[in-house]
C-alpha positions as CSV (number, residue, x, y, z in Angstrom):
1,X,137.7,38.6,47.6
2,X,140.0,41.4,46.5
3,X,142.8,39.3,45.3
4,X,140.4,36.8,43.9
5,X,139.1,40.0,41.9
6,X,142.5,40.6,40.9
7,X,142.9,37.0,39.1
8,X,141.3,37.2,35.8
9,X,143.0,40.5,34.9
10,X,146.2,38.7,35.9
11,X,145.7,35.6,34.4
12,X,144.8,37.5,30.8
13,X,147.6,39.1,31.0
14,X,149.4,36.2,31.4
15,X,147.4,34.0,29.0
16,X,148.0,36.4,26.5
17,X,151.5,37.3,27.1
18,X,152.3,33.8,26.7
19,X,150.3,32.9,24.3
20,X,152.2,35.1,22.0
21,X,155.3,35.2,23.1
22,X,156.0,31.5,23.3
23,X,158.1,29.9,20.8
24,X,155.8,27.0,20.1
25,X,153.2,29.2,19.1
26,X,155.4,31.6,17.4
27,X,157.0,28.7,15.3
28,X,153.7,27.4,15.0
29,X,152.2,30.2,13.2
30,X,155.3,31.1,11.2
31,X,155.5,35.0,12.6
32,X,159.0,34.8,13.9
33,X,159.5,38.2,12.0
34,X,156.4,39.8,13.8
35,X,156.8,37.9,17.3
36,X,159.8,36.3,17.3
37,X,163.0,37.2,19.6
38,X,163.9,41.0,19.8
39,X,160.5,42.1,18.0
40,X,158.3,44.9,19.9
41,X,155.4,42.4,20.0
42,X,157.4,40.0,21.8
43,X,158.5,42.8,24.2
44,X,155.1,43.9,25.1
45,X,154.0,40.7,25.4
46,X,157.0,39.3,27.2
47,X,156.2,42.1,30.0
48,X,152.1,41.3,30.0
49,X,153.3,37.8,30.8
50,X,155.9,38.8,33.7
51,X,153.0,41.4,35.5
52,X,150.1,38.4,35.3
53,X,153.5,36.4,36.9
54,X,154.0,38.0,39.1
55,X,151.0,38.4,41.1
56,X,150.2,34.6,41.3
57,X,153.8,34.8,42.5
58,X,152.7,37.0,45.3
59,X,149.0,35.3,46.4
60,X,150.1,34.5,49.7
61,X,150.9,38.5,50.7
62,X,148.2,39.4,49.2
63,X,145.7,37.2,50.9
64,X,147.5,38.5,54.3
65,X,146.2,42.1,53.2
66,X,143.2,41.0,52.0
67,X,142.3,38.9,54.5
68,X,143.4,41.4,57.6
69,X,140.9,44.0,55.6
70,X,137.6,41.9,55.2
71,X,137.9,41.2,58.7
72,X,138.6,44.2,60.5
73,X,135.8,46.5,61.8
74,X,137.1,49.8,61.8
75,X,140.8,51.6,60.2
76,X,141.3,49.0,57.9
77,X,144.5,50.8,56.3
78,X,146.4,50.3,59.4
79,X,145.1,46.4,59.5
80,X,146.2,46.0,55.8
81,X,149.7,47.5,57.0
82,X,150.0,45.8,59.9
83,X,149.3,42.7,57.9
84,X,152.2,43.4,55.6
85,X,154.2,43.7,58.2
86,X,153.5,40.7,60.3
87,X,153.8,38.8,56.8
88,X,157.5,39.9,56.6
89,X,158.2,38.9,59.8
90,X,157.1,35.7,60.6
91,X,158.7,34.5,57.5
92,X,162.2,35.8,58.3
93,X,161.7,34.5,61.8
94,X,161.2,31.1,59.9
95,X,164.1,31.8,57.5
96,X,166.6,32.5,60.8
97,X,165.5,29.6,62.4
98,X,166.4,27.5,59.3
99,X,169.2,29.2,58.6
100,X,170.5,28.9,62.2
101,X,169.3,25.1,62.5
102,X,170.8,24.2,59.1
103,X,167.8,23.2,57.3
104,X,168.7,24.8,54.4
105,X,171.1,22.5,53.9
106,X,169.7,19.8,50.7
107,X,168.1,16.8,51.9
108,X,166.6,17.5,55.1
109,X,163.9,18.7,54.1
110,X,161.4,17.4,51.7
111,X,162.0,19.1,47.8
112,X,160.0,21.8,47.5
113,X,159.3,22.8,51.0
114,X,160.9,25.9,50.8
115,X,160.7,28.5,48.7
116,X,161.4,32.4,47.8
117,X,158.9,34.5,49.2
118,X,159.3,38.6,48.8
119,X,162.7,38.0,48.5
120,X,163.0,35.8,51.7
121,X,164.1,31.6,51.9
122,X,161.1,30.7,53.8
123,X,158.9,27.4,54.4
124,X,156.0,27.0,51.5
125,X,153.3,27.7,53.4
126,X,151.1,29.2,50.6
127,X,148.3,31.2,50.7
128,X,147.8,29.6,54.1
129,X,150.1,31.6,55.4
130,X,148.8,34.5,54.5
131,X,145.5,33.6,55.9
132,X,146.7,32.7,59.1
133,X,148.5,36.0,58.9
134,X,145.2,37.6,57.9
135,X,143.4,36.8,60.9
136,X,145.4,37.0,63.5
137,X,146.3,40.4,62.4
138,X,142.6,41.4,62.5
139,X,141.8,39.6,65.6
140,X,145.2,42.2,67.2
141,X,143.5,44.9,65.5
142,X,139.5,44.5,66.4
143,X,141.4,44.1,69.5
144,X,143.8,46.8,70.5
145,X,143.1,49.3,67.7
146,X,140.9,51.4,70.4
147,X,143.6,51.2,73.5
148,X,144.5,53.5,75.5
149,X,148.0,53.3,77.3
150,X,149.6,55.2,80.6
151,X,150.5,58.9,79.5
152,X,153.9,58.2,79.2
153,X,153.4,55.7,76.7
154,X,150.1,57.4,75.1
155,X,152.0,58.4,71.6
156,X,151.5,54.4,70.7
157,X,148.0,54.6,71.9
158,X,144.9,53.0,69.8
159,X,146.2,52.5,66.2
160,X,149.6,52.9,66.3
161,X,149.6,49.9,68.6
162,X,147.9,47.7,66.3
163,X,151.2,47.2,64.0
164,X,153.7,46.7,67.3
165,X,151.5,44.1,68.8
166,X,150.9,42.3,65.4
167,X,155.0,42.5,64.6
168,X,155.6,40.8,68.2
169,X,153.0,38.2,67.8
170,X,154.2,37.3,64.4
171,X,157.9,36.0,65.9
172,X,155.9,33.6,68.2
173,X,153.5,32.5,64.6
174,X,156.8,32.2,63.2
175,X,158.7,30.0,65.8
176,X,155.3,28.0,65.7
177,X,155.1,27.1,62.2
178,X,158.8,26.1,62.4
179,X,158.2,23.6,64.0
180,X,154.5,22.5,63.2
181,X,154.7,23.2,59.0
182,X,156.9,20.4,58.3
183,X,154.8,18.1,60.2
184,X,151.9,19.3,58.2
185,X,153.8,19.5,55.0
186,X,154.8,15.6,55.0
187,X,150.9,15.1,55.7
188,X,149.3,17.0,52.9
189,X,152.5,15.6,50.4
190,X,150.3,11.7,51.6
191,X,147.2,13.1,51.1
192,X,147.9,14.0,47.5
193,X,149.2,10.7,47.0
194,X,145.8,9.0,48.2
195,X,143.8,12.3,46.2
196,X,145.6,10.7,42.4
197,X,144.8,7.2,43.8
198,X,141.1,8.1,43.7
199,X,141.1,8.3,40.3
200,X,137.8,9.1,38.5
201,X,135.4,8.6,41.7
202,X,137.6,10.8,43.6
203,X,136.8,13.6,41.2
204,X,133.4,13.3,41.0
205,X,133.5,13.7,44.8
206,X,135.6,16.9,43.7
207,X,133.1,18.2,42.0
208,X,130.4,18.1,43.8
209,X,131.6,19.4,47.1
210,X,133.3,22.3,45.1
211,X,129.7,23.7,44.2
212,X,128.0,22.7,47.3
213,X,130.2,24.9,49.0
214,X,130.3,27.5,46.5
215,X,127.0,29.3,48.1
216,X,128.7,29.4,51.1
217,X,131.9,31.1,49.7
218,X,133.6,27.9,51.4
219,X,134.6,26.4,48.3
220,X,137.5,29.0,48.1
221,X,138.9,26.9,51.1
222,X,138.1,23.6,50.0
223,X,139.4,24.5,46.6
224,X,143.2,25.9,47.6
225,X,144.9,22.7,49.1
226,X,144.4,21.3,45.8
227,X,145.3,24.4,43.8
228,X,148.0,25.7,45.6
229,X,149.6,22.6,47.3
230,X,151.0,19.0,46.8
231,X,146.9,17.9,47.5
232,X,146.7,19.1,44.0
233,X,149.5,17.0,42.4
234,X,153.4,17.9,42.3
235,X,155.1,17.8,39.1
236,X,159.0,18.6,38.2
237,X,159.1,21.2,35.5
238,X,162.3,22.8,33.8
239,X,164.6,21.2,36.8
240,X,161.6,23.0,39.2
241,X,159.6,20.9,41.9
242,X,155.9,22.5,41.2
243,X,152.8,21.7,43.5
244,X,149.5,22.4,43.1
245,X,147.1,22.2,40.2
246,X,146.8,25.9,39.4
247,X,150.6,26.7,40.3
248,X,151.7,23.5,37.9
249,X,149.2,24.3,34.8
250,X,151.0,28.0,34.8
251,X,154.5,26.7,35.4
252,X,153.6,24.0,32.3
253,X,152.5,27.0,30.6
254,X,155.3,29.1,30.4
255,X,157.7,26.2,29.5
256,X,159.0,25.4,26.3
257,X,159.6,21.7,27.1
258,X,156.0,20.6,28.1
259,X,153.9,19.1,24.7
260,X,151.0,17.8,26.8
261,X,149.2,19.6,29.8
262,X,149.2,17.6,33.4
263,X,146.1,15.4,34.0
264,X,145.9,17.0,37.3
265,X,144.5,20.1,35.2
266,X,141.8,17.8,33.7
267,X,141.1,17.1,37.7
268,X,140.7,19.8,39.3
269,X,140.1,22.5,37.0
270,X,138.6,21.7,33.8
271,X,135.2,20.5,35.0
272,X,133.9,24.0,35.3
273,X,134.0,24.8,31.7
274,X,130.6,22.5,30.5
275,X,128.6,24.1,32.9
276,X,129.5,27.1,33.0
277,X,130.0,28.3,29.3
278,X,126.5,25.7,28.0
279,X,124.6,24.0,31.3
280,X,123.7,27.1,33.1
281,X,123.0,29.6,30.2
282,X,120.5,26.6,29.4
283,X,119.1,26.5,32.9
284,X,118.5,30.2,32.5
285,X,116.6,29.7,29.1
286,X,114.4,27.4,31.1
287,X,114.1,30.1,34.0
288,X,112.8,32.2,31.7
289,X,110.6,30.7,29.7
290,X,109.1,29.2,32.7
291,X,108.3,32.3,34.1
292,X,104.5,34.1,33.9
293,X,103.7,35.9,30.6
294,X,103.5,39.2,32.7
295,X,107.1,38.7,34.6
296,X,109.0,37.5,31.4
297,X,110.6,41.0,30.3
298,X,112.2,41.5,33.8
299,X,113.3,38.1,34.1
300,X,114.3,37.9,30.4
301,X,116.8,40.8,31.0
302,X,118.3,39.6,34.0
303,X,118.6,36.1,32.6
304,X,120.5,37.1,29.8
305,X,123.0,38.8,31.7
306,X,123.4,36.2,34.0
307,X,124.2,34.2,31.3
308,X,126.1,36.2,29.0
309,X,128.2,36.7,32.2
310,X,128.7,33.2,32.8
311,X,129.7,32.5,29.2
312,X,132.1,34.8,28.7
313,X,133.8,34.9,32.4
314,X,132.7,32.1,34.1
315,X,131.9,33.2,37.1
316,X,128.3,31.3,37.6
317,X,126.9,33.2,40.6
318,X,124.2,35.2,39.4
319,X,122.8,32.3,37.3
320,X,122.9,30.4,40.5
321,X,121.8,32.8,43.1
322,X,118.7,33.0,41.0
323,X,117.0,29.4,41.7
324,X,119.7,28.6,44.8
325,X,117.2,30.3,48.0
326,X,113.6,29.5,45.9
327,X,114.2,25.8,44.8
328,X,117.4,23.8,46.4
329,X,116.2,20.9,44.3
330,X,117.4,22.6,41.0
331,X,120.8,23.4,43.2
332,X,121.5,20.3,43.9
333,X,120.8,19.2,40.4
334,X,123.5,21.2,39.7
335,X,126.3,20.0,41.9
336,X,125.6,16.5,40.8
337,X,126.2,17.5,36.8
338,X,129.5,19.5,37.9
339,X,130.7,16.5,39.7
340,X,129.8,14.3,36.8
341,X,131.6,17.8,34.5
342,X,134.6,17.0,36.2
343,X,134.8,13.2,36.0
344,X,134.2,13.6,32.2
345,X,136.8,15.9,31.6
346,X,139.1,13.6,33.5
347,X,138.1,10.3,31.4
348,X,138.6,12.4,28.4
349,X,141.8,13.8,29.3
350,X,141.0,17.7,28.6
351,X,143.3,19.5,30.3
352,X,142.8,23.1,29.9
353,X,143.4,25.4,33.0
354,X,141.9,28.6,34.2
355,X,142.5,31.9,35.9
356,X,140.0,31.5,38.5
357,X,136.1,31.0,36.9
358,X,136.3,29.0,33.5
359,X,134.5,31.0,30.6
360,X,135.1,31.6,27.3
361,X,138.0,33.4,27.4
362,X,140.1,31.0,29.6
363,X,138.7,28.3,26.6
364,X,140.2,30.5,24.2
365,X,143.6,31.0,25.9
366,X,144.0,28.7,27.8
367,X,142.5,25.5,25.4
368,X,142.4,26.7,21.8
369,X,145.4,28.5,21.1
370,X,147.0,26.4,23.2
371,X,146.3,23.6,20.7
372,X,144.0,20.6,20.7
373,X,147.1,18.0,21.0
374,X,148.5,19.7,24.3
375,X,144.6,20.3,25.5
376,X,142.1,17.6,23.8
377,X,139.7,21.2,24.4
378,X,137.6,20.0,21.3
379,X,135.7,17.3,23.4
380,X,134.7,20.4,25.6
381,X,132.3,21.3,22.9
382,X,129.9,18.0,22.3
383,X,129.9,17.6,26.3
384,X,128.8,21.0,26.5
385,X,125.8,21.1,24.2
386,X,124.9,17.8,25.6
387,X,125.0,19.7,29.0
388,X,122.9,22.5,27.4
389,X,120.5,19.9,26.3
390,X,120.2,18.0,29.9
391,X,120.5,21.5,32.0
392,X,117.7,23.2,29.8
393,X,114.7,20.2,30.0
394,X,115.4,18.9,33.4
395,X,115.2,22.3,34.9
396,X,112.1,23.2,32.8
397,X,110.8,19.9,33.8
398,X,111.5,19.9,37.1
399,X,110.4,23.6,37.7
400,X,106.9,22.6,36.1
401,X,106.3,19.5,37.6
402,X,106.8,20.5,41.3
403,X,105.8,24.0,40.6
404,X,108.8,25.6,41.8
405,X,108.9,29.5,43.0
406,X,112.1,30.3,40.3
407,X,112.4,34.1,39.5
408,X,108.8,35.1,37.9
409,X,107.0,32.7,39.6
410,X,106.0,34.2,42.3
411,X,102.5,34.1,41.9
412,X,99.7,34.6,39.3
413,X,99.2,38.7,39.7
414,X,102.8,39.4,41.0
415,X,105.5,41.2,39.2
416,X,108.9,41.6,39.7
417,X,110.3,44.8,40.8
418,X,113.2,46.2,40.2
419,X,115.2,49.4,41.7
420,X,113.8,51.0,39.0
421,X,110.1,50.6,39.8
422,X,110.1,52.1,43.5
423,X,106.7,52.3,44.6
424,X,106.0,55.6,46.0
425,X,104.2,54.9,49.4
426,X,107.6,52.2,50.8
427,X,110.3,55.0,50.0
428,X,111.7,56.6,53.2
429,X,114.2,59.0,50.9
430,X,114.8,60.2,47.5
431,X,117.6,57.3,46.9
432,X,117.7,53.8,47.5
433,X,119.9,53.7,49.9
434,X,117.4,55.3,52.4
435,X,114.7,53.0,51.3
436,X,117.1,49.3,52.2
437,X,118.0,51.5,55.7
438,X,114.3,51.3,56.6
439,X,113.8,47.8,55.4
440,X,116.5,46.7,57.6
441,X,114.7,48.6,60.6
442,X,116.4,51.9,60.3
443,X,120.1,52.7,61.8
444,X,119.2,51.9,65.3
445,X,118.6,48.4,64.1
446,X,122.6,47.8,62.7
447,X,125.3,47.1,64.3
448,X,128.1,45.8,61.2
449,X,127.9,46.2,57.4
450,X,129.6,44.0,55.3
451,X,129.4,42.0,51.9
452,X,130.3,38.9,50.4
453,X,130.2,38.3,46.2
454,X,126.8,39.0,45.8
455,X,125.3,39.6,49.4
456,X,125.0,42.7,52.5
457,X,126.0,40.7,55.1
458,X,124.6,43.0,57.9
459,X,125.2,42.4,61.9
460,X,121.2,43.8,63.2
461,X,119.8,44.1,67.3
462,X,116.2,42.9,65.9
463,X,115.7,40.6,63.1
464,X,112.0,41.2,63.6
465,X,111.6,44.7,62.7
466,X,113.7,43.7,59.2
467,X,111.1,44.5,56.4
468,X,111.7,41.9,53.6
469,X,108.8,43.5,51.0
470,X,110.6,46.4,51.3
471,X,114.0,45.3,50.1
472,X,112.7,42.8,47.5
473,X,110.9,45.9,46.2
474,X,114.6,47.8,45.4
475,X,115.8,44.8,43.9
476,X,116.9,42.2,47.1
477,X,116.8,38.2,45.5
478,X,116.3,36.8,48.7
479,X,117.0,38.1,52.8
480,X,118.5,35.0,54.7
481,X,118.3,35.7,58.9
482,X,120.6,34.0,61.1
483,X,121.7,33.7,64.3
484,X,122.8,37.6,65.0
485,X,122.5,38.6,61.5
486,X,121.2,38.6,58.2
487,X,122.3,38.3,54.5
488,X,120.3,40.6,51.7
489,X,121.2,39.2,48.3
490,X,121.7,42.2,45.4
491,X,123.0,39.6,43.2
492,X,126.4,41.5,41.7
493,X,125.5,45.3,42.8
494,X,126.1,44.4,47.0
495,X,129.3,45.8,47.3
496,X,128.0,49.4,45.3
497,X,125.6,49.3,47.5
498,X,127.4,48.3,50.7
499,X,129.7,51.5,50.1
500,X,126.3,54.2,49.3
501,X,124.6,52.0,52.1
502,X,127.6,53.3,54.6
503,X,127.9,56.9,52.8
504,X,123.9,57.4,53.5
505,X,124.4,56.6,57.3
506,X,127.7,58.6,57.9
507,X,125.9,61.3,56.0
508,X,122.6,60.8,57.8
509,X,124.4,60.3,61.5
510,X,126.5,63.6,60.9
511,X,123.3,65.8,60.0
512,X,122.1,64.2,63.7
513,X,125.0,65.7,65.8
């Protein structure tokens, strides 16, 4: 998730930066004085563009590090090094075997397989890559991080041996996807091929699977063949062979020579902006107003939030967290009318990309001061109140009729509580962070903390001792058991309370020495 955090900052930056420092706009406007070549706005903006650049540039790296973190158990610093490291290496072991094979040389390869990464003439694996990179690393490093060598050779013991064994591991990844990438490469260039062929059914399809697996986080890898490879569509841009939907909307974006956005945009990426900015701030009207007379300020409040969120950045979560675990039904609702999102935008030819959610101010960069004759983003606005429209009296209907459990409906004399109203006779400590220990069955009871976008995501010995009314009590959605674990949903606050969750034990387990 961290570099997925790091992608609307980015993509403002560049939005913004070239926004204003493009000449068509510039010209547009008539402020070559104020904006034009040599001007301190078009400076600043000029180097806002170039930073946002420049980490989209770099996604691959930094899902290695990021990937290598999330996974490892213990001294992540030295994962997220040894991660940088086994990055490096494996591509220049791929760059010296093409070198030395004469690869390189044009033709042999198909256009656009290679490409500069860090500095280094490499194979374009992508953010795959990294992944692949990611893991392995942390499977070394859950691994070896605790060894303990013959005395001679005990200065390389436990951590230090972490980086040595990923760097040697990474010439044999890198010797492998020599060999295999190009194989894989020629496939996924077909597959994109058979994806346009599709046409509109094939992005309804698109759609739908992209929010069915959103819950599970697994959209993020259903999502980035299309996004970040030829799956997604390869256009040729200023003399530069460009795959992937995301990676050709920005190339498209900072060109002077490009007067209508790819369709591949409309695809892939506009269908989020309907639901998102009007359909589900109108399911979360309907949440509200069909929730008891007594639970209606709580849920008011968290509604709104939810929805202002969703408006402005896009990111949908917390709207959809909140009927996802008490009525599927409504959920799946939802994919279908994001399938159906996408497919419009596609018949209607809007092409206005995204940073990484699809709220107003990607709308507003990305669509309107883009222009309406490179973006159609106009017919974004009557789909989207007729969204608002559908989203608002199906759910209300739907949640009536079948008497769905949605937030403040949880029975007729119940109230929702919050962290804020603790009852007095379920608090262990004076914090909160005591009170969720004993709901999960005290320290004993875990065994691995970690959290997803909106979740704990904790590892426990006895998912029978877990006390659910006490963690829905400080503000837990829903508590999700599975096989050797469980997930405790804090809607956006898990990973605030992930890091005071893991201060109160250190803190707690030190006082017990």
């Amino acid at each position: 998730m961290l570099p997925l955090a790091l992608l609307p900052i980015a993509g403002i930056l560049l939005g913004v930066g070239v926004s204003f420092s493009n000449t068509q706009t510039i010209n547009y406007f008539q402020l070559q004085s104020t904006l034009g070549d040599g001007t301190f706005l078009n400076f600043i903006f000029t180097i806002m563009k170039r930073i946002g650049g420049i980490v989209f540039s770099n996604l691959p790296l930094l899902f290695a590090i990021s990937t290598a973190i999330g996974i490892a158990k213990k001294e992540k610093t030295v994962a997220a090094l040894s991660s940088v490291i086994s990055f490096f290496v494996m591509h220049e072991t791929i760059s010296s075997l093409l070198k030395l094979n004469g690869k390189l040389t044009q033709g042999l390869l198909h256009e656009g397989s290679t490409s500069l990464i860090c500095g280094i003439e490499s194979l374009n694996i992508g953010i795959f890559g990294g992944i692949i990179v990611g893991l392995g690393v942390a499977y070394l490093h859950n691994k070896f991080y605790k060894i303990k060598l013959p005395d001679t050779l005990s200065f390389f013991s436990g951590i230090r041996f972490v980086p040595i064994i990923s760097c040697l591991c990474s010439i044999l990844l890198g010797m492998f996807m020599y060999f295999v990438w190009p194989n894989i490469q020629s496939v996924v260039y077909s597959l994109g091929g058979l994806v346009t062929a599709s046409k509109y059914t094939g992005t309804l399809v698109y759609g739908i699977i992209e929010r069915v697996l959103s819950p599970f986080g697994l959209n993020r890898v259903f999502c980035a063949p299309f996004l970040q490879t030829a799956l997604g569509g390869a256009e040729i841009i200023d003399n530069r062979y460009v795959t992937g939907t995301q990676n050709i909307f920005f190339a498209e974006l900072t060109s002077s020579n490009i007067s209508k956005f790819s369709i591949n945009i409309a695809r892939f990426i506009t269908g989020k902006f309907p639901f998102a900015i009007f359909g589900l701030p109108a399911a979360a009207f309907a949440i509200y107003q069909s929730a008891k007379p007594s639970n209606k300020k709580a849920v008011g409040g968290l509604m709104l939030l939810s929805a202002i969120t969703s408006i402005i950045t896009g990111i949908t979560a917390p709207i959809e967290f909140a009927f996802l675990f008490f009525a599927p039904i409504l959920y799946g609702i939802h994919c279908l009318f994001a399938g159906l999102s996408f497919m419009l935008m596609h018949l209607l030819k809007v092409t206005v990309g995204l940073t990484s959610f699809g709220g107003i101010i990607d709308l507003v960069l990305f669509g309107v001061l883009q222009g309406n004759g490179k973006t159609n983003w106009v017919y974004i606005i009557p789909v989207g109140v007729g969204y608002a429209v559908a989203y608002y009296f199906i759910f209300r209907f739907v949640i009536r009729k079948f008497k769905l459990i949605t937030p403040g409906r949880e029975g007729e004399n119940s109230e929702l509580k919050f962290s804020s109203q603790k009852d007095s006779d379920s608090i262990l400590t004076e914090n909160i962070s005591g009170t969720i220990l004993k709901g999960l069955g005290g320290i004993e009871n875990i065994t691995d903390i970690d959290c997803s976008e909106f979740g704990l995501i904790i590892k426990v010995k006895n998912e029978d001792i877990v006390d659910e009314a006490i963690l829905k009590a400080n503000g837990c959605v829903e508590v999700m058991k599975r096989s050797d674990s469980i997930q405790v949903t804090f809607a956006p606050k898990a990973a605030v309370i992930k890091n005071e969750l893991e201060k109160y034990i250190s803190s707690v387990s030190t006082k017990n020495i």
